[in-house]
DRENGU-408385 format. One line per field, with one value per residue (C-alpha): residue number from 1; chain; x, y, z. Coordinates in steps of 0.02 Angstrom, whole numbers. Layout:
residues N
num <- NUM|...
cadena <- A|...
u <- X|...
v <- Y|...
w <- Z|...
***
This chain:
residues 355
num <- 1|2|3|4|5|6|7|8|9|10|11|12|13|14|15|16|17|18|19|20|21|22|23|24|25|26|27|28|29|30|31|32|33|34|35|36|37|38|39|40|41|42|43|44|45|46|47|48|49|50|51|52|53|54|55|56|57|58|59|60|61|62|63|64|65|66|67|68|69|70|71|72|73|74|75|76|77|78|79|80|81|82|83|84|85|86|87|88|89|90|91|92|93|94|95|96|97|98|99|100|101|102|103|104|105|106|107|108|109|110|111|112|113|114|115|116|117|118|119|120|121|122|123|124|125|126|127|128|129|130|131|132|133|134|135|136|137|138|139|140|141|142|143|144|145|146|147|148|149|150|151|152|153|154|155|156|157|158|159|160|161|162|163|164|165|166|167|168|169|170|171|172|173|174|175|176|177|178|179|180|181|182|183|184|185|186|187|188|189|190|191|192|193|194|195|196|197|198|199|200|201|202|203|204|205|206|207|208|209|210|211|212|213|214|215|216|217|218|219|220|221|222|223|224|225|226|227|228|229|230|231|232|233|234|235|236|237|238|239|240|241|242|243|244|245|246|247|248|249|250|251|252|253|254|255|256|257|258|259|260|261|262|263|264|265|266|267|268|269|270|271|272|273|274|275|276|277|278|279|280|281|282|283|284|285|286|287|288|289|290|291|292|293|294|295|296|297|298|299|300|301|302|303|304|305|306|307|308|309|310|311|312|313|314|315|316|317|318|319|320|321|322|323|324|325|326|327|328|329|330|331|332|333|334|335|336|337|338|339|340|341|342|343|344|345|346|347|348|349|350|351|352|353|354|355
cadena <- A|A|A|A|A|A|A|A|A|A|A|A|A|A|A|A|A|A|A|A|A|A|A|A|A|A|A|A|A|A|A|A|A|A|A|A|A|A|A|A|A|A|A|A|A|A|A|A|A|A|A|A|A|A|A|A|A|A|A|A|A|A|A|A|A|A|A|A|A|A|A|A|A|A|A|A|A|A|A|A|A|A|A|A|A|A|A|A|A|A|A|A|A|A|A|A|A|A|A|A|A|A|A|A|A|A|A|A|A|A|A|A|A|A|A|A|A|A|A|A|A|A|A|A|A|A|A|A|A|A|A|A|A|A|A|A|A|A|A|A|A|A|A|A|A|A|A|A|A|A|A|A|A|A|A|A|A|A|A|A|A|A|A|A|A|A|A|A|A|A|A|A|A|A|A|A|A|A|A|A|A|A|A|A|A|A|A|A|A|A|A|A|A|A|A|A|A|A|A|A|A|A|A|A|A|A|A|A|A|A|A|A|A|A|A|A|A|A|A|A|A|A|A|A|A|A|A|A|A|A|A|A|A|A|A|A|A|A|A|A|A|A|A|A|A|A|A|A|A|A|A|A|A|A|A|A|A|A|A|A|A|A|A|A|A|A|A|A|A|A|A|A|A|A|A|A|A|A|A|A|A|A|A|A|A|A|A|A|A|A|A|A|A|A|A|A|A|A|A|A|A|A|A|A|A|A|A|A|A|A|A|A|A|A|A|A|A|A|A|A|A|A|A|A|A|A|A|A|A|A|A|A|A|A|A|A|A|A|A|A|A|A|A|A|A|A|A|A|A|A|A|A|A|A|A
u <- -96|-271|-268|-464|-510|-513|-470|-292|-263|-277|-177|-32|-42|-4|131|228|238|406|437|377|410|305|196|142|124|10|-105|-84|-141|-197|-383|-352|-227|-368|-502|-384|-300|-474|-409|-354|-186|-140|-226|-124|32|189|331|456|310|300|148|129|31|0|25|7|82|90|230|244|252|333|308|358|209|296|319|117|84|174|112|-71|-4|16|-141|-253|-179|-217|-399|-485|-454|-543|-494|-430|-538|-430|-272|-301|-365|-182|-138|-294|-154|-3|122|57|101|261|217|56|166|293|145|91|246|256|91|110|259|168|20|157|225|192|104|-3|-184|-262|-223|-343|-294|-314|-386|-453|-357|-370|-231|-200|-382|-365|-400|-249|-258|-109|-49|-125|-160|-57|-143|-26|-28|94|-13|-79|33|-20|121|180|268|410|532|667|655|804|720|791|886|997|1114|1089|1065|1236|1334|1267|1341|1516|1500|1485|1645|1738|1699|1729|1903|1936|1909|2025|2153|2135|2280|2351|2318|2160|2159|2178|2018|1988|1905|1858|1829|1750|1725|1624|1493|1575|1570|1575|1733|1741|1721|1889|1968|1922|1958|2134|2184|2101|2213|2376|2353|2340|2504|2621|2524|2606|2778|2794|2771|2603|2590|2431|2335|2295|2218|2170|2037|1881|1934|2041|2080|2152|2192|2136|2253|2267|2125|1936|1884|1781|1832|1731|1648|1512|1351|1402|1346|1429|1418|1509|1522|1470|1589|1511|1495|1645|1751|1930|1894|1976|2081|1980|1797|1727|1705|1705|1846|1799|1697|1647|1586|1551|1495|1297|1276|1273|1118|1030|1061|968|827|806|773|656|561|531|503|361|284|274|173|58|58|-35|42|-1|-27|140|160|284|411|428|562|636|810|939|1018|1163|1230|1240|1052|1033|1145|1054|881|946|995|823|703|794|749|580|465|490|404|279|374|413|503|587|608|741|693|767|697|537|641|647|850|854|745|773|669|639|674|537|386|307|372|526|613|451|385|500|449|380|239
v <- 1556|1479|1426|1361|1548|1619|1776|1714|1604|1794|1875|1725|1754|1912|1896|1791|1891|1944|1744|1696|1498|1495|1624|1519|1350|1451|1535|1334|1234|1310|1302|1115|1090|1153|1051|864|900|925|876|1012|995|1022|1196|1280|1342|1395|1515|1441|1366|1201|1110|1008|840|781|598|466|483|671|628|763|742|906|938|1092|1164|1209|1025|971|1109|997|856|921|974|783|721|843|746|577|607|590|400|240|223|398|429|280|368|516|442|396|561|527|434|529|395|357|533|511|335|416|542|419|334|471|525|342|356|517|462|309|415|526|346|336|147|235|193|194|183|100|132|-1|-147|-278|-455|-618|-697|-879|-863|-677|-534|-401|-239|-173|9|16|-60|8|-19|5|-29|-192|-250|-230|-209|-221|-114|-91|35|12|130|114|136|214|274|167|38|-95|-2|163|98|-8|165|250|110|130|311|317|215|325|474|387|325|503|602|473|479|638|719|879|958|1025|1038|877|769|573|501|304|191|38|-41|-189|-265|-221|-400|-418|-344|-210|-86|-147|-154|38|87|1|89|246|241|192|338|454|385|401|546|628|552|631|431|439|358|405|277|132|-38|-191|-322|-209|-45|97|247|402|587|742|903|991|914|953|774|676|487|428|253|173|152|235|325|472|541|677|746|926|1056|1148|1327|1432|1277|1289|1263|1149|1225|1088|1174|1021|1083|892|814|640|541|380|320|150|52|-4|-48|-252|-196|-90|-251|-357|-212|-202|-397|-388|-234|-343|-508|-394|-306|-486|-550|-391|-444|-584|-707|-762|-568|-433|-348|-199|-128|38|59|229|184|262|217|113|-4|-120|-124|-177|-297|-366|-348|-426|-567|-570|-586|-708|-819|-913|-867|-698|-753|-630|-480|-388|-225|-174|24|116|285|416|599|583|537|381|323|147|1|-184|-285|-471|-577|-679|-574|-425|-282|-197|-24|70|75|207|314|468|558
w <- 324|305|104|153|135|-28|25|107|-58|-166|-61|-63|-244|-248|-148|-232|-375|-371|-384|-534|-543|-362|-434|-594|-509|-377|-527|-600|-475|-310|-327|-376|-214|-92|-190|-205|-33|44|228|364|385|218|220|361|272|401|365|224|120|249|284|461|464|611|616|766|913|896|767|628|462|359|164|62|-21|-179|-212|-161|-306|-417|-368|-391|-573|-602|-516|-632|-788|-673|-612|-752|-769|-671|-457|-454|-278|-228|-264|-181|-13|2|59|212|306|351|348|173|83|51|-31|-119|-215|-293|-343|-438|-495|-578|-635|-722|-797|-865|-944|-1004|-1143|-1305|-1272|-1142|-1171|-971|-815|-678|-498|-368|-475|-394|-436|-366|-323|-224|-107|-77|-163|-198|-259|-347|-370|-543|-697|-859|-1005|-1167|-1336|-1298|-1161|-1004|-840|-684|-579|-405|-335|-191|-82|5|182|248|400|574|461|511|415|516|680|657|588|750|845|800|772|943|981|870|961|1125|1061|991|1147|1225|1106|1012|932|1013|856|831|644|611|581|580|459|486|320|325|162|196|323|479|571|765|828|736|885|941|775|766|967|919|766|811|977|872|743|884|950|776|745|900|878|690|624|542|364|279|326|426|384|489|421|353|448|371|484|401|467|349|375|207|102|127|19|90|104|-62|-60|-193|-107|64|214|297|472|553|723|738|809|959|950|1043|1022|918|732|642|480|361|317|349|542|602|719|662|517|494|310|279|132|153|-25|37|129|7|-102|12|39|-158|-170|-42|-111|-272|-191|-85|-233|-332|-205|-257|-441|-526|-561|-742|-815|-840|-711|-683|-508|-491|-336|-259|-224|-351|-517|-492|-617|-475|-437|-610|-598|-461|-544|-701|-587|-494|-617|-738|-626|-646|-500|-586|-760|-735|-697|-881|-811|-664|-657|-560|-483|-374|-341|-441|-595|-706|-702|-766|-784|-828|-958|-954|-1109|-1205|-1148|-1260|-1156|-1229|-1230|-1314|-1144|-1094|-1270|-1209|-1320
***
């Protein structure tokens, strides 16, 4: 569907009538998506309400148009304040959207306080020899705040690419050493960092479960150093870690199933929240660098709500280098979790007041 004709546009609306949440955010805001989202590729709508933008190197960038209606929702309340072109041209570059709506989201949220006076977007500020400009500048009844707004990238991480690794040796090990019984599955634990070695720590355990397992001698569970191996026959739980990542292996069709619904022979879940520690302390020491240095200045960072990211943030920006930075909030799926104030500076809790 071609939402750049008019005609196409009526007839979408009238077709989602039997829907009515899709049906009033298209009556909202669909004149206003085709007029803000003025490029191509955001016009060509595909079965399933998904939108295609092409990025570089023919790489494809998907969206779901119910939630660029919403989005346009919040940049209608936005656009009528200083910089807004500047916002919107974020959604020119592809590998920018997804960046370009938390900023919004933020931004909407901000203009949505009770201290909210303005919002500027892309001010210009000097800082060292150079010019910066950050996301926006908050202005609020307790001062103005010039804010940032970070992500985490958990696209091709260390993290991931390490997981794959040893994912890889447990399914090697397994189809060596796989129990007789198919209804069993293996889940791998590691709690920490795995360290070098820990492919053979897992090819050894993984090989000696399969061995008690088969002589009726299996315990529960076995442990060596930072690996944990256990086998899964009457309980669907998953192994449960703070701050992890899970993989399974897929079952291939016209294969035996396994009696757990899980349908995986083998998992691996491992703790990453070490590294998500180090990628939040580097998402504020970037976005300080983006902040004046001698006015307040505000982080907005996608990453979750975990008491220990604010641990770590209360930890960060007692320090000195982080005078400047007044609040630090915590975000995950276009909602405000948590957020961390610094002492001695005007900024308190009457930020988060909403009107």
């Amino acid at each position: 569907m071609n939402l750049s004709d008019p005609e196409e546009r009526r007839q979408l609306v009238e077709l989602m009538r039997g829907n009515p949440p899709i049906h009033t955010l298209l009556t909202n805001h669909l004149e206003d998506y085709v007029r803000l989202f003025k490029w191509p590729d955001f016009h060509n709508l595909y079965q399933g309400g998904l939108l295609s933008i092409q990025g570089p190197n023919n790489v494809q960038f998907g969206f779901h148009f119910e939630s660029l209606l919403e989005i346009t929702g919040l940049l209608t309340r936005l656009e009528r304040f200083p910089g807004f072109p500047a916002l919107i041209e974020g959604f020119r570059n592809p590998t920018q959207v997804k960046a370009t709506i938390f900023e919004v989201q933020v931004a909407a949220w901000c203009e949505s306080r009770k201290v909210c006076r303005s919002i500027e977007f892309s001010p210009e500020v000097q800082i060292g020899d150079g010019i910066k400009r950050p996301e926006f500048l908050w202005q609020t009844t307790l001062g103005d705040i010039y804010c940032e707004c970070k992500q985490e990238n958990s696209i091709d991480s260390h993290a991931h690419r390490r997981m794959k690794t040893l994912f890889d040796v447990i399914g090697k090990a397994y189809e060596e050493n796989a129990p007789k019984d198919k209804t069993t599955r293996l889940d791998v634990i590691i709690q920490h960092p795995a360290p070098n070695g820990t492919e053979k720590i897992i090819w050894r355990l993984v090989r000696d479960a399969a061995l008690r397992h088969e002589a009726g001698t299996w315990g529960g569970e076995i442990v060596d150093q930072v690996v944990t191996v256990r086998m899964a026959t009457e309980s669907d739980d998953m192994p449960d870690i703070i701050g992890c990542m899970q993989y399974q292996n897929k079952v291939l069709e016209g294969g035996p199933e396994p009696a757990l619904s899980t349908k995986a022979r083998y998992t691996l879940t491992m703790s990453v929240m070490e590294h998500r520690l180090r990628q939040l302390a580097k998402l504020v020491r970037d976005a300080r660098t983006q902040l004046p240095p001698n006015k307040s200045g505000a982080i907005f960072i996608d990453i979750g709500g975990s008491q220990v990211f604010v641990d770590k943030l209360n930890e960060l920006i007692a320090q000195p280098e982080y005078a400047n930075i007044a609040w630090v909030s915590l975000w995950e799926g276009g909602q405000a979790l948590k957020a961390v104030i610094r002492h001695g500076q005007p900024c308190d809790a009457r930020l988060a007041e909403g009107k």
